[in-house]
C-alpha positions as CSV (number, residue, x, y, z in Angstrom):
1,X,-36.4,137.2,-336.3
2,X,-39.4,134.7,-335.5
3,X,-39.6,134.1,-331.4
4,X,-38.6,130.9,-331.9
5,X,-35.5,131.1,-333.6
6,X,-34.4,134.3,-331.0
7,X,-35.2,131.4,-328.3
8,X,-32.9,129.0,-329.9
9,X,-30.1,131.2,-330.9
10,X,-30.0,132.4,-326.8
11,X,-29.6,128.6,-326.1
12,X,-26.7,128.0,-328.7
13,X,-25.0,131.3,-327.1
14,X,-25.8,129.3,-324.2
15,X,-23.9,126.0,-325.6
16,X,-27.1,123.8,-325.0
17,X,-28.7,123.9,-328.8
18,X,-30.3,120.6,-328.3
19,X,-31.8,121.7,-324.4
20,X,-35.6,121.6,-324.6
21,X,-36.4,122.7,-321.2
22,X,-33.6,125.8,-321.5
23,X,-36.3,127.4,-324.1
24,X,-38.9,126.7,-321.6
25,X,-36.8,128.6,-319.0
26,X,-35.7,130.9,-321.9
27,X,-39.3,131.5,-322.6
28,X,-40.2,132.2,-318.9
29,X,-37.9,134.5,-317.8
30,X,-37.2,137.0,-321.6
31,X,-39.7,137.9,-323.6
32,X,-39.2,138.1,-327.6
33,X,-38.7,141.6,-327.8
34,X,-36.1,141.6,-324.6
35,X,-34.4,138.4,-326.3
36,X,-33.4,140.5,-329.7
37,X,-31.7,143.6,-327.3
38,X,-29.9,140.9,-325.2
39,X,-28.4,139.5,-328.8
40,X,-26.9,142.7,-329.1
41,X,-24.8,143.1,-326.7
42,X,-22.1,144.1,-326.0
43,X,-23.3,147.0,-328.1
44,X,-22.4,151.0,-327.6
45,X,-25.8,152.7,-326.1
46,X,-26.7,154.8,-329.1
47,X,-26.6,151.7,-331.5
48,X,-28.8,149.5,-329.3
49,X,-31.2,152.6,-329.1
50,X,-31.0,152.8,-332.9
51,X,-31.1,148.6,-333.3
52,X,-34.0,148.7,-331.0
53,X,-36.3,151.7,-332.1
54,X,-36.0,152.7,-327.9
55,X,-34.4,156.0,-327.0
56,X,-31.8,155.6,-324.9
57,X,-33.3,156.3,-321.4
58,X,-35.5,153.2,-322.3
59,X,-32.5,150.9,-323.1
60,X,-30.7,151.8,-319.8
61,X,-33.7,151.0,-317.7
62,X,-34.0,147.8,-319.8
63,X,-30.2,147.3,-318.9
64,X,-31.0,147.9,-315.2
65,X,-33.7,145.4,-315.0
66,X,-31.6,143.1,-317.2
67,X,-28.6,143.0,-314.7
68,X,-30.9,142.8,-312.0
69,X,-32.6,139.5,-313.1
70,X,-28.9,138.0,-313.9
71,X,-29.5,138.3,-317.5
72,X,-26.1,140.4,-318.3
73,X,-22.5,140.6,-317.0
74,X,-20.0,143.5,-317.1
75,X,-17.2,142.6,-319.1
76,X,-14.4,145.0,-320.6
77,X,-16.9,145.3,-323.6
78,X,-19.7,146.4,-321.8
79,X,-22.6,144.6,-320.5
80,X,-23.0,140.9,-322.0
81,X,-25.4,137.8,-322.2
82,X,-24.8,135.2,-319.9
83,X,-21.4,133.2,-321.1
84,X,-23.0,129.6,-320.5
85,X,-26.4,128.0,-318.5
86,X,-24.6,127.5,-315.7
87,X,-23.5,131.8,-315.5
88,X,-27.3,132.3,-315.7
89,X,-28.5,129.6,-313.3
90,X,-26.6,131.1,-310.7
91,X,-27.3,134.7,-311.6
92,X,-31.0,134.5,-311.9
93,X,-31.8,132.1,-308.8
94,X,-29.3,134.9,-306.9
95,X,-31.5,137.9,-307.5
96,X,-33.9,139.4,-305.4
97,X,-37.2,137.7,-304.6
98,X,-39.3,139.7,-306.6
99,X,-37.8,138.0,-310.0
100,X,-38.2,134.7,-308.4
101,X,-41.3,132.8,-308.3
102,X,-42.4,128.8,-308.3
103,X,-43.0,128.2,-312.0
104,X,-39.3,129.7,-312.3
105,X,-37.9,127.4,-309.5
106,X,-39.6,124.2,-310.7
107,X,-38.6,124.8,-314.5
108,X,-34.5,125.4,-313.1
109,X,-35.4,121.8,-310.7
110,X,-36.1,120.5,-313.7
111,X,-33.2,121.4,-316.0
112,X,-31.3,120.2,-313.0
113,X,-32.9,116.8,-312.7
114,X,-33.7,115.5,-316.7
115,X,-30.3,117.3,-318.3
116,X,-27.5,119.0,-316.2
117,X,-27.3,116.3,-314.2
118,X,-27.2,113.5,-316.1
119,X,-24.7,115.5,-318.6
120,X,-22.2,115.1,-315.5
121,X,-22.1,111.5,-316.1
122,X,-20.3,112.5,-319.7
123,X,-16.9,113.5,-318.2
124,X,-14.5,111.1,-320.0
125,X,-12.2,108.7,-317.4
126,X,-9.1,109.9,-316.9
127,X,-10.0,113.5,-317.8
128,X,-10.0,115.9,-314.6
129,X,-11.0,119.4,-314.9
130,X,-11.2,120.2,-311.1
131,X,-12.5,123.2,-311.5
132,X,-13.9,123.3,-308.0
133,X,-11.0,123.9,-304.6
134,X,-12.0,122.6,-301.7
135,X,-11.2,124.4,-298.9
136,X,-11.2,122.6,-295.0
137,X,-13.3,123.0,-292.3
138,X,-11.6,126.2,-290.3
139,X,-13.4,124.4,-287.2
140,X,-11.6,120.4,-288.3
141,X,-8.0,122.8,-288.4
142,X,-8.8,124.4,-284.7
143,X,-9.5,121.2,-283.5
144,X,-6.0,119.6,-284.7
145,X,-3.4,120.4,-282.8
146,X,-0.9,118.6,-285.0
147,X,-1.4,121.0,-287.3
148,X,1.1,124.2,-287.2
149,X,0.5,127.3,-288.6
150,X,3.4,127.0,-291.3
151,X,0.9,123.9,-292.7
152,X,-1.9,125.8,-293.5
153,X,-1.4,128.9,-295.6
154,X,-4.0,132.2,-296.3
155,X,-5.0,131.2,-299.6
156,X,-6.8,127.5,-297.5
157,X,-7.9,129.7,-294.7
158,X,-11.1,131.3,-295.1
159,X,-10.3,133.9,-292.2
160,X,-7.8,135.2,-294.1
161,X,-9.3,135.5,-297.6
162,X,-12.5,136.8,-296.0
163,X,-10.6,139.2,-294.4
164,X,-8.4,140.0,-297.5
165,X,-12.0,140.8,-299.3
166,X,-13.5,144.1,-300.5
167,X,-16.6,144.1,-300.7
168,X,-18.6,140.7,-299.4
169,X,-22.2,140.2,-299.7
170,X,-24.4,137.3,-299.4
171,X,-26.9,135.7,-301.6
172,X,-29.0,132.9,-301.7
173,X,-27.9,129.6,-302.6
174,X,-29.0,129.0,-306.4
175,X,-29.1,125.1,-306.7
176,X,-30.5,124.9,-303.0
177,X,-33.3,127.8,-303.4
178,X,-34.1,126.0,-306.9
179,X,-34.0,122.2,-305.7
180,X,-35.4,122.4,-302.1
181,X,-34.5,119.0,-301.5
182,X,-33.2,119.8,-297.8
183,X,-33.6,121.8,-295.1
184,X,-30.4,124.2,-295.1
185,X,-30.2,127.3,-295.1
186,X,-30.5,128.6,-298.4
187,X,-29.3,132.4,-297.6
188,X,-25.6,131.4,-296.8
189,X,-23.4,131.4,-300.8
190,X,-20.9,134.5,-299.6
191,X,-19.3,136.5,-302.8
192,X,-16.5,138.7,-302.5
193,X,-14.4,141.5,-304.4
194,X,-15.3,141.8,-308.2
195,X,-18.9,138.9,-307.6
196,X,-19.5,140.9,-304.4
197,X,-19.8,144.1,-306.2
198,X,-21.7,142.3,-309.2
199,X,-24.3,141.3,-307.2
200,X,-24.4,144.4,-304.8
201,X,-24.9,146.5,-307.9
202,X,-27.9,144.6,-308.9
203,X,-29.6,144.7,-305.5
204,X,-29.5,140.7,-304.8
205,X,-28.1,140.1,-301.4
206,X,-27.0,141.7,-298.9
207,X,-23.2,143.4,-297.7
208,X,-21.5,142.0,-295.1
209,X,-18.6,143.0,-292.8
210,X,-15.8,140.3,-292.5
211,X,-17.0,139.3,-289.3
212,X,-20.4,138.4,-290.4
213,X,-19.3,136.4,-293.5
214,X,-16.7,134.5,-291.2
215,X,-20.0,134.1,-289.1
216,X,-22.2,132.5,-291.6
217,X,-18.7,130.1,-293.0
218,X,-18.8,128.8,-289.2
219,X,-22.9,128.1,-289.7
220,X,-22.3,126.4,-292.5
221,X,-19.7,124.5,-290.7
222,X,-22.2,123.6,-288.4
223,X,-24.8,122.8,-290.5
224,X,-22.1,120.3,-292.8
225,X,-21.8,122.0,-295.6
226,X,-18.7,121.8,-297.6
227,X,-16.6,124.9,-298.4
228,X,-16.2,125.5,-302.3
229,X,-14.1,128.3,-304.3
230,X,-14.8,128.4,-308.0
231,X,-11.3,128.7,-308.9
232,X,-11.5,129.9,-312.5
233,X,-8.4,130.8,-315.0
234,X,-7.5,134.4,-313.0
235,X,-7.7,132.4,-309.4
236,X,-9.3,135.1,-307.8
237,X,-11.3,134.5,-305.1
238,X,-15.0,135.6,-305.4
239,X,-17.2,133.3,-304.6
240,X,-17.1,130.4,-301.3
241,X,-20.0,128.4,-301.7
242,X,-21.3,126.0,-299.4
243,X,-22.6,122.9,-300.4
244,X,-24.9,120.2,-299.3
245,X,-25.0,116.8,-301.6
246,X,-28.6,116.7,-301.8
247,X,-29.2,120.0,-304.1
248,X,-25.6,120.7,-305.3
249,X,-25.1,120.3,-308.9
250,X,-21.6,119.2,-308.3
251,X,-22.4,116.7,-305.9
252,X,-25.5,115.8,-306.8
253,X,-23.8,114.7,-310.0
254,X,-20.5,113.8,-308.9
255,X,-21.3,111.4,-306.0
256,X,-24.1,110.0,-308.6
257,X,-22.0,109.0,-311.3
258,X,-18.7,108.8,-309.4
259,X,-16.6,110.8,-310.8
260,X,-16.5,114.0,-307.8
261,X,-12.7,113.8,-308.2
262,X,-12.6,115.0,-311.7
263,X,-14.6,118.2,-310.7
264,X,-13.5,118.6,-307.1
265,X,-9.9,118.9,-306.3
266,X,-9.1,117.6,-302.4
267,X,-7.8,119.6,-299.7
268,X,-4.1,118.9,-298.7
269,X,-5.4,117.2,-295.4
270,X,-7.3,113.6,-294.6
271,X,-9.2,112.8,-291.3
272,X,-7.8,110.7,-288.5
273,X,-9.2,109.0,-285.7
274,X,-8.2,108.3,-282.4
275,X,-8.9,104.7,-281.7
276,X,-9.1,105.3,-277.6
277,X,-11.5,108.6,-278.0
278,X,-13.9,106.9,-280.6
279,X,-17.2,106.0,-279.0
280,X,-18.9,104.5,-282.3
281,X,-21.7,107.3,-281.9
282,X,-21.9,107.4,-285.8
283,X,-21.8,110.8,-286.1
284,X,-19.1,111.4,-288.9
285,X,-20.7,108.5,-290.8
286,X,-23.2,110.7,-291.4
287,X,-21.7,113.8,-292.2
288,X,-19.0,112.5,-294.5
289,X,-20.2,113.3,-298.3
290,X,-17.8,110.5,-299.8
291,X,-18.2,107.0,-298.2
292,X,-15.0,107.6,-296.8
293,X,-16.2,106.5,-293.0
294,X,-17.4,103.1,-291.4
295,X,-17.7,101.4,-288.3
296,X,-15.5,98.7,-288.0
297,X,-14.4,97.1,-284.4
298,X,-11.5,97.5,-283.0
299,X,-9.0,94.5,-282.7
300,X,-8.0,95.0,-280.0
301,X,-10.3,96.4,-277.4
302,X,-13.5,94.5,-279.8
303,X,-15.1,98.3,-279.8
304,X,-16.9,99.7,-282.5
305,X,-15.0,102.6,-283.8
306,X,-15.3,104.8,-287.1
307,X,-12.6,103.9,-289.7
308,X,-11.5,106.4,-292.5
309,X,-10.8,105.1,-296.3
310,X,-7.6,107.9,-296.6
311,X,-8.3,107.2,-300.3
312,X,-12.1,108.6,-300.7
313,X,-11.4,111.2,-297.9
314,X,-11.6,114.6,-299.4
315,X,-10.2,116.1,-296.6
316,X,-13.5,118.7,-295.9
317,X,-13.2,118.6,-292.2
318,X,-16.9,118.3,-291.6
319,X,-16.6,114.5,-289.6
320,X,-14.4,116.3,-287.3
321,X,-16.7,119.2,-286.6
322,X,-19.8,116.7,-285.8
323,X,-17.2,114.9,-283.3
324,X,-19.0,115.4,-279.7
325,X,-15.7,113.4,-277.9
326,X,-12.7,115.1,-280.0
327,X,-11.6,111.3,-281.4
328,X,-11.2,113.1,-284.8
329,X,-8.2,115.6,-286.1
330,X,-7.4,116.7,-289.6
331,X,-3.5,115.8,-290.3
332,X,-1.1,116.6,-293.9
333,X,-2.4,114.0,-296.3
């Protein structure tokens, strides 16, 4: 197989035949000789020894290096090629810093800023895939009183599924550590259970006790970042990412184009504010993702106060948080 076509046939496993800067990244991160043993997977030991010409000791260590550098995935077959560009982007801007450098960071930025982003603009009207669950702002629910504890179940409260977890580990954020379009922190994208383990058995990150993952939730909290939980088809929870709009790939894309509510699903809860607490400081202006805050003055007292679109509000949590007077709660939507 000529290294160009082993290139290509990676990007159509990869659903991007037509991507031109997905061979460049391709090219960067696989040589051609590593890209013909990854096209054999999921493959029994002894017949990717034989396939290869390298005795078996050599294949595992190739194996090793390949889950490492968030080329592979365990599956019930064995080891396997990343499913989709999105699997590897994630995997391979996740793994320890000595597979990362700049040429590899600017070449992701890239893919990011000329074709995944503007493929986001593509998702048809009407069609909503919300594969994305928002979860609230444990901080916004502490600070709402209305709230009772019947109204907000484990499976919204990251406490609880933190605490449900076994094993949790931390890695760096891929789409902020690739972008660097803000000043976040980048170490802060917690994995749990089976992603946890993935990622702990490839040396990327670091384990964490419940306590410290509910830790660096609350930072992120603070720094307003919006909880996210991949939810795919077995709903298990692995993965709470937490997202800034600058770098994101699903904001970045979704506030862009418009169209967040066909990949983000809203919590069941909307900000409120209280009219007499509001000072106008314009603090939850800025933190709100959506447009769903102005200041607007008050009829009767001829104040300027924040004002919440119910209707754009996803229902993060993060305006309350930033309130320094308490003039914001989250209630039911």
């Amino acid at each position: 197989m000529k290294n160009d076509n082993v290139y290509t046939e990676m990007a159509n496993k990869l659903n991007q035949p037509n991507s031109k800067i997905l061979i460049k990244i391709l090219r960067k991160l696989i040589s051609p000789v590593d890209a013909k043993l990854l096209l054999m997977l999921p493959a029994e030991l002894s017949t990717l020894s034989k396939q290869s010409g390298l005795d078996e000791n050599a294949v595992k260590q190739k194996l090793q290096e390949f889950l490492e550098r968030g080329f592979v995935f365990p599956t019930s077959k064995g080891l396997q090629f990343a499913r989709d560009t999105s699997q590897l982007h994630d995997a391979t801007l996740a793994s320890a810093d000595k597979w990362i450098d700049d040429e590899l960071l600017n070449l992701w930025r890239e893919y990011h800023e000329t074709e995944w982003i503007p493929s986001t603009a593509q998702i048809p009207e009407g069609i909503h895939i919300q594969r994305i669950k928002l979860l609230p702002a444990l901080k916004s629910i502490k600070k709402s009183p209305g709230i009772a504890a019947a109204d907000f179940p484990p499976d919204e409260d990251i406490r609880m599924l933190i605490n449900q977890a076994d094993p949790i580990a931390v890695v760096p954020c891929s789409c902020r550590r690739s972008m660097r379009r803000c000043k976040k922190p980048v170490n802060i994208c917690l994995q749990f259970n089976k992603s946890a383990k993935f990622h702990l058995d490839r040396k990327a990150g670091r384990k964490l006790t419940p306590n410290e993952a509910i830790d660096i939730a609350m930072q992120a909290e603070e720094e307003g970042l919006i909880h996210t939980w991949p939810v795919r088809s077995s709903g298990a929870f692995n993965e709470l990412c937490n997202c800034c709009h600058d770098c994101c790939v699903i904001f970045d894309g979704g506030l862009r184009y418009n169209n967040i509510d066909r990949i983000l699903g809203k919590s069941r809860f909307r900000a409120t504010v209280d009219s007499a607490e509001c000072t106008g400081c314009n603090d939850c202006v800025d933190r709100c993702f959506f447009g769903a805050i102005q200041m607007v003055r008050d009829p009767k007292t001829k104040n300027i106060i924040a004002a919440i679109d119910v209707g754009k509000c996803f229902g993060c949590g993060l305006c309350v948080v930033a309130c320094p007077y308490d003039a914001m709660t989250m209630k039911l939507a």
